[in-house]
ZAMARGU-4260 file (C-alpha; in steps of 0.2 Angstrom, whole numbers, plus 5000, padded with zeros to 4 digits):
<rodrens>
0) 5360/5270/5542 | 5351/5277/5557 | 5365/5276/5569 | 5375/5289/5557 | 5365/5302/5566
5) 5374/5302/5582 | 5378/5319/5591 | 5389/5317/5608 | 5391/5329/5621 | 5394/5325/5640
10) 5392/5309/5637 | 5375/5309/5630 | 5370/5302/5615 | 5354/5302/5604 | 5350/5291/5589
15) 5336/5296/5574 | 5323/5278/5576 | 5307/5277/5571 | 5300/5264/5582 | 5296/5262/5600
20) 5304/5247/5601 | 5319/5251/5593 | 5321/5269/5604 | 5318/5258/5621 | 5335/5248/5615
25) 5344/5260/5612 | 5339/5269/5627 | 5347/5252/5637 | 5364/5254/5623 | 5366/5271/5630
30) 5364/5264/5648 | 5376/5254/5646 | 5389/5265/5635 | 5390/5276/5651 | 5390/5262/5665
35) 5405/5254/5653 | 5413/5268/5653 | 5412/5273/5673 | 5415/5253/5679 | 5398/5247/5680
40) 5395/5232/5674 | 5385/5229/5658 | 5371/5217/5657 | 5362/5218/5640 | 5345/5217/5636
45) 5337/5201/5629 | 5331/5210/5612 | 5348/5221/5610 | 5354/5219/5592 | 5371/5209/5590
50) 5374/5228/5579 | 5371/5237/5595 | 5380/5228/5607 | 5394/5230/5594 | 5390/5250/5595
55) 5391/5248/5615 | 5410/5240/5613 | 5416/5253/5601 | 5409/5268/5610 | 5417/5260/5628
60) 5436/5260/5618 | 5432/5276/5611 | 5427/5282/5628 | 5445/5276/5638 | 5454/5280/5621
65) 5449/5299/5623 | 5450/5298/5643 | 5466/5291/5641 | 5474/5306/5630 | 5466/5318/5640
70) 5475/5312/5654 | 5491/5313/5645 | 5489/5331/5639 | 5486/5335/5656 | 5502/5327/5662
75) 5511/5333/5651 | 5509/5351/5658 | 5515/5346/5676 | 5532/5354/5679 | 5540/5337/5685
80) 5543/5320/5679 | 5548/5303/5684 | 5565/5301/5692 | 5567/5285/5684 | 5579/5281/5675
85) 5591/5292/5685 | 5602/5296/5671 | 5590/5304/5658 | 5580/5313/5673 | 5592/5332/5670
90) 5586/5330/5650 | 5569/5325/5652 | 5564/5339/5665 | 5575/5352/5654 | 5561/5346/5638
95) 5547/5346/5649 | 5552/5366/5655 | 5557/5369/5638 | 5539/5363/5632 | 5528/5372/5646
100) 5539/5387/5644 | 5536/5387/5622 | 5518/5384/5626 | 5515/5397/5639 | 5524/5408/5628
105) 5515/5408/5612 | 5499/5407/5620 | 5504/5423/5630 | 5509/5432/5613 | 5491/5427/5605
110) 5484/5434/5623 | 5494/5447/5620 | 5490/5453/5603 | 5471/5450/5603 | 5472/5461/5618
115) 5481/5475/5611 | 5471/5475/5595 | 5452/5475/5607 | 5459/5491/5615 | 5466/5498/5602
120) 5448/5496/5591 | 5439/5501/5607 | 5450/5516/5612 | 5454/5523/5595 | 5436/5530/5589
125) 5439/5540/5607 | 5456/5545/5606 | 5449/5552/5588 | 5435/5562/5596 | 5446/5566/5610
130) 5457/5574/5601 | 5473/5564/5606 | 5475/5555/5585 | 5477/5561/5569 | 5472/5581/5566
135) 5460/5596/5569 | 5455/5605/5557 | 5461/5625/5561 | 5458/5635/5545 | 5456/5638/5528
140) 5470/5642/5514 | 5467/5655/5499 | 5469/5639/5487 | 5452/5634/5495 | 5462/5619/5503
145) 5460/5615/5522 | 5472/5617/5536 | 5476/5602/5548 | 5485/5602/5564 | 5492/5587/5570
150) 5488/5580/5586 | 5502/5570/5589 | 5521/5566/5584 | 5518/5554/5567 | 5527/5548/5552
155) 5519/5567/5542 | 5529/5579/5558 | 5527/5583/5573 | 5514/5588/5584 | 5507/5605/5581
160) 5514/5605/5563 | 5499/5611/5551 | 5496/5601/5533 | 5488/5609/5519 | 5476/5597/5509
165) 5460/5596/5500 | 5447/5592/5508 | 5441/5575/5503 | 5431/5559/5509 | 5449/5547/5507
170) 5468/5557/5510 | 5458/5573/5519 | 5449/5561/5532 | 5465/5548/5533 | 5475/5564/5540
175) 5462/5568/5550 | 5458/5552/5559 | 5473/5544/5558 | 5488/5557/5556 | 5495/5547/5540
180) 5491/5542/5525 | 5496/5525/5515 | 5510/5521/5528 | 5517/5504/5523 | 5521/5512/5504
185) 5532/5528/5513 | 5541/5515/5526 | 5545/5504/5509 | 5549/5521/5499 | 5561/5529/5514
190) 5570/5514/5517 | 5575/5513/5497 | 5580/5532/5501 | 5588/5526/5515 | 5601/5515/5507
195) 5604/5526/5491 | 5609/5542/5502 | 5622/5529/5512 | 5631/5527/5499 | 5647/5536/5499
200) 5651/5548/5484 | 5635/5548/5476 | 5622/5559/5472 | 5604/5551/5473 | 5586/5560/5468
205) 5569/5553/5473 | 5555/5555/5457 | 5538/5558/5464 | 5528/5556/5448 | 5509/5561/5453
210) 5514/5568/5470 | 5497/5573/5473 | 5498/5585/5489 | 5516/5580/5494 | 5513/5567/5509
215) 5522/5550/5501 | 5538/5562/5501 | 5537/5570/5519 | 5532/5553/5526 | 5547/5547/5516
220) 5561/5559/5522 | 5554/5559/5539 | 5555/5540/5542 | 5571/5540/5532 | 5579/5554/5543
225) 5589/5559/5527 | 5589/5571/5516 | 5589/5567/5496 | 5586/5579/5480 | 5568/5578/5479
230) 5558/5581/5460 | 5539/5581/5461 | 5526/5581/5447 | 5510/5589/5449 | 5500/5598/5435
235) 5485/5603/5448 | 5488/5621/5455 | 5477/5619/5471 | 5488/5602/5474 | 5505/5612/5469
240) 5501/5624/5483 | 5498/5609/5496 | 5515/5601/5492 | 5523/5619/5495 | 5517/5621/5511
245) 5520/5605/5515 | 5538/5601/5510 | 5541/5619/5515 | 5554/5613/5527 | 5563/5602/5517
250) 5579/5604/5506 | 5581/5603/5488 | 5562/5599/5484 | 5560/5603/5465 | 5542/5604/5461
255) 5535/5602/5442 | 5518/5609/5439 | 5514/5599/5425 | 5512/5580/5420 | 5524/5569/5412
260) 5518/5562/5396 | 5524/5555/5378 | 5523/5573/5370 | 5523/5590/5374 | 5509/5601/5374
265) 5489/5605/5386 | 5477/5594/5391 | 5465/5591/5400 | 5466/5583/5418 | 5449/5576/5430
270) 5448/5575/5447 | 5435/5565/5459 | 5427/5578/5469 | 5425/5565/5484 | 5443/5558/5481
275) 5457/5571/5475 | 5470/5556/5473 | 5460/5551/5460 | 5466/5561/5447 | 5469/5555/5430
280) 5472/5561/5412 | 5460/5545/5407 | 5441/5551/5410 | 5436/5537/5412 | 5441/5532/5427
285) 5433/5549/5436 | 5417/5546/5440 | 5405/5556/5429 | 5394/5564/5442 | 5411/5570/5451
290) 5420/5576/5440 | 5432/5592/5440 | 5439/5598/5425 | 5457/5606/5423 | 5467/5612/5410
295) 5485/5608/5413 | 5503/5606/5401 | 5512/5589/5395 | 5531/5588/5394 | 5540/5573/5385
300) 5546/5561/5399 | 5563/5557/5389 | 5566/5574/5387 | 5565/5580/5404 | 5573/5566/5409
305) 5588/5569/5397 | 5590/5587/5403 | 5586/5589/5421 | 5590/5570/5428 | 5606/5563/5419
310) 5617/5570/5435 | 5612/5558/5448 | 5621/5541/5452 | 5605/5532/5461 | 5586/5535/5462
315) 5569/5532/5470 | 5554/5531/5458 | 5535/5532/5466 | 5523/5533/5452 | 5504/5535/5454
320) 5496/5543/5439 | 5480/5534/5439 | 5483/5522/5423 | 5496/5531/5415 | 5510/5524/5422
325) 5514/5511/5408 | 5515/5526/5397 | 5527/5537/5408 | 5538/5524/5413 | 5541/5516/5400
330) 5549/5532/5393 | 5562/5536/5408 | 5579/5531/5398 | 5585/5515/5402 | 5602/5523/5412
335) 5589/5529/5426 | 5580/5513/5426 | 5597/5502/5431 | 5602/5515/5445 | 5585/5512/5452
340) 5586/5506/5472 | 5567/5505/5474 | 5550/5509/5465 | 5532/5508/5469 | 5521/5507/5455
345) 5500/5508/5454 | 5497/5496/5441 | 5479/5499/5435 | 5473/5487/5422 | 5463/5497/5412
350) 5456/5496/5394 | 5466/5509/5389 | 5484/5501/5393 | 5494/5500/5378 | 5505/5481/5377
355) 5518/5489/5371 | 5520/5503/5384 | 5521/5486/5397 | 5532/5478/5389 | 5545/5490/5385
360) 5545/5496/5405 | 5546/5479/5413 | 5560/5475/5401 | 5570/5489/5409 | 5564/5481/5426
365) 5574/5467/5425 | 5587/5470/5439 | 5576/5470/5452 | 5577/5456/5465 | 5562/5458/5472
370) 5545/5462/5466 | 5529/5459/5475 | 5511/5465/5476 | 5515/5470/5494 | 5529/5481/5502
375) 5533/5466/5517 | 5529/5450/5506 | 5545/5438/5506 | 5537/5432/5488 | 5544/5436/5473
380) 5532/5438/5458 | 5537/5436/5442 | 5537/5449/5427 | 5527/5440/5417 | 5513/5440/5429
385) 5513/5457/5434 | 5511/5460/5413 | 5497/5446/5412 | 5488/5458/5427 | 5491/5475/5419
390) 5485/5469/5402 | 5470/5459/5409 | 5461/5475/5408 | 5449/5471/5423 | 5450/5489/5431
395) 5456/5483/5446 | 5472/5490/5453 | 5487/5483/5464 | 5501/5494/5470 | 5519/5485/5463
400) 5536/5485/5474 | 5552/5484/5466 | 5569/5484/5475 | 5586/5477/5470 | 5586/5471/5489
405) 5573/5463/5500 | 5565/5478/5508 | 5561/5470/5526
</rodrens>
């Protein structure tokens, strides 16, 4: 029908016709929608439709319905009501107060909140230019890797402390922008340090499995404000020379130059040129055009395990071995896996995931209460999803969050 195609705004209206005629009436309907709805009285043409005078009613009761509600809204923010009844008056002004004031509120915090995030979008690319965020670059270490200063007080020290990295296209320029890097994963990993070092009468040690250059741990400790027993793995020499610098203010930090496997023995290990965190013992997930090779030495995770971690009473695991978590963990005795507080896990659903590696981990995983794809999420996910993800061998990747309490 034509009169589907109708538009409103101020009042006017337009309908699709094809005749003359037929416009010319709906001309006089439109006349007559607005001298309805301002008082006027209608007087309809001779040749108006018994369909459009029926359109002229329903657009008039539409018109007064609509004028009639906004009237209401409008009331309703008036900071007074009607005395009458004399009894009820105290509540009924106390509501209306209460509803101006929620109102007011919330759309202040929206205000509030958009406006913080403009000028922090507009004034952070000039802070970073400025000098006044993240780092500056002041040298350059033997080990090749870069020197940073920090610009301001953050999460990795504080201002005027100096980082050693590689320099990369991803952790390098993060530091540099920013002054962090990956900051909801160390707030979730130092308040799991947090609560095991509380506890009275117990020794508590924090795994860094693929510790890369050390920053997860110092942002850790640092937001923590504790001081744990600290054993990092990491088989690359140039990143075993960052985490010394790094840490080199920190107490009982154990560092491991060489990767944890299912065997002893060498390898081979590839790192992305543009991205040093990507380092894996799996080629294929190194770009082929980027690659750096290294050659570096395996030692059984169960055995190091037996004879270096079997004197603690609590830990906090972070593994990020870029897809061979599945294989490590799964190795790590049980014992360590139910005095666990807290883990984050990169879950990498690649090809080369073995089942039975995922299975055998999330069984021991079972008495965590909370597991998420998100360090703040109040949802639970189940084990049997995070196994359908890992094994669904789309290459994709989530980090995984486990705690025996909700972390937030």
């Amino acid at each position: 029908m034509r009169e589907k195609h109708l538009l409103s705004a101020n009042f006017t209206y337009h309908l699709r016709t094809d005749s003359a005629r037929e416009q010319a009436n709906l001309y006089f309907t439109l006349r007559l929608f607005q001298n309805a709805r301002f008082g006027v009285p209608a007087h309809y043409p001779d040749d108006l439709t018994s369909h459009q005078q029926f359109l002229v009613v329903g657009w008039c009761r539409c018109g007064k319905s609509s004028l009639r509600s906004s009237m209401t809204r409008f009331i309703r923010w008036i900071p007074i009501t009607s005395p009458k009844p004399f009894k009820t008056f105290p509540q009924r002004l106390i509501r209306k107060w209460s509803f101006i004031y929620r109102n007011v509120a919330s759309t202040t915090k929206r205000i509030s909140r958009k406006s913080r995030y403009i000028v922090k979008s507009l004034t952070s690319p000039i802070a970073i230019q400025m000098g006044l965020h993240g780092a500056r670059i002041v040298g350059v270490t033997k080990s090749g890797n870069t020197l940073l200063r920090l610009n301001k007080d953050c999460a990795l020290g504080r201002k005027g402390t100096d980082l050693e990295l590689p320099r990369d296209l991803v952790i390098f320029e993060s530091v540099r922008r920013r002054g962090d890097w990956e900051p909801e994963e160390s707030e979730f990993l130092a308040l799991g340090v947090s609560k095991v070092a509380k506890i009275p009468n117990s020794k508590a040690a924090l795994l860094d499995i693929g510790a890369n250059t050390g920053l997860m741990t110092l942002q850790a400790l640092n937001l923590s404000k504790t001081s744990i027993k600290v054993f990092l793995f990491e088989p690359i020499p140039r990143h075993v020379s960052a985490i010394k610098h790094n840490l080199r203010n920190l107490p009982d930090i154990h560092i491991n130059e060489f990767a944890l496997s299912n065997q002893n023995g060498k390898s081979e290990i590839f790192t992305q040129t543009t991205n040093h965190g990507n380092t894996s013992l799996l080629k294929s997930v190194v770009p082929s055009d980027e690659l750096i090779r290294t050659k570096i030495q395996l030692v059984d995770t169960a055995e190091y395990c037996n004879n270096f971690l079997k004197g603690f009473d609590n830990y906090v695991i972070k593994c990020d071995t870029q897809g061979m978590d599945a294989l490590i963990l799964s190795r790590i005795p049980n014992r360590i896996w139910q005095r666990t507080e807290a883990a984050i896990i990169e879950v990498w659903a690649l090809p080369e995931i073995c089942e039975q590696d995922v299975t055998r981990m999330l069984g021991m995983c079972q008495n965590f209460k909370f597991a998420s794809w998100h360090p703040k999420s109040q949802e639970k996910i189940g084990l049997n999803e995070i196994s359908d993800f890992w094994l669904s061998k789309s290459g994709t990747f989530k980090n995984l969050f486990l705690s025996k309490t909700l972390p937030f």
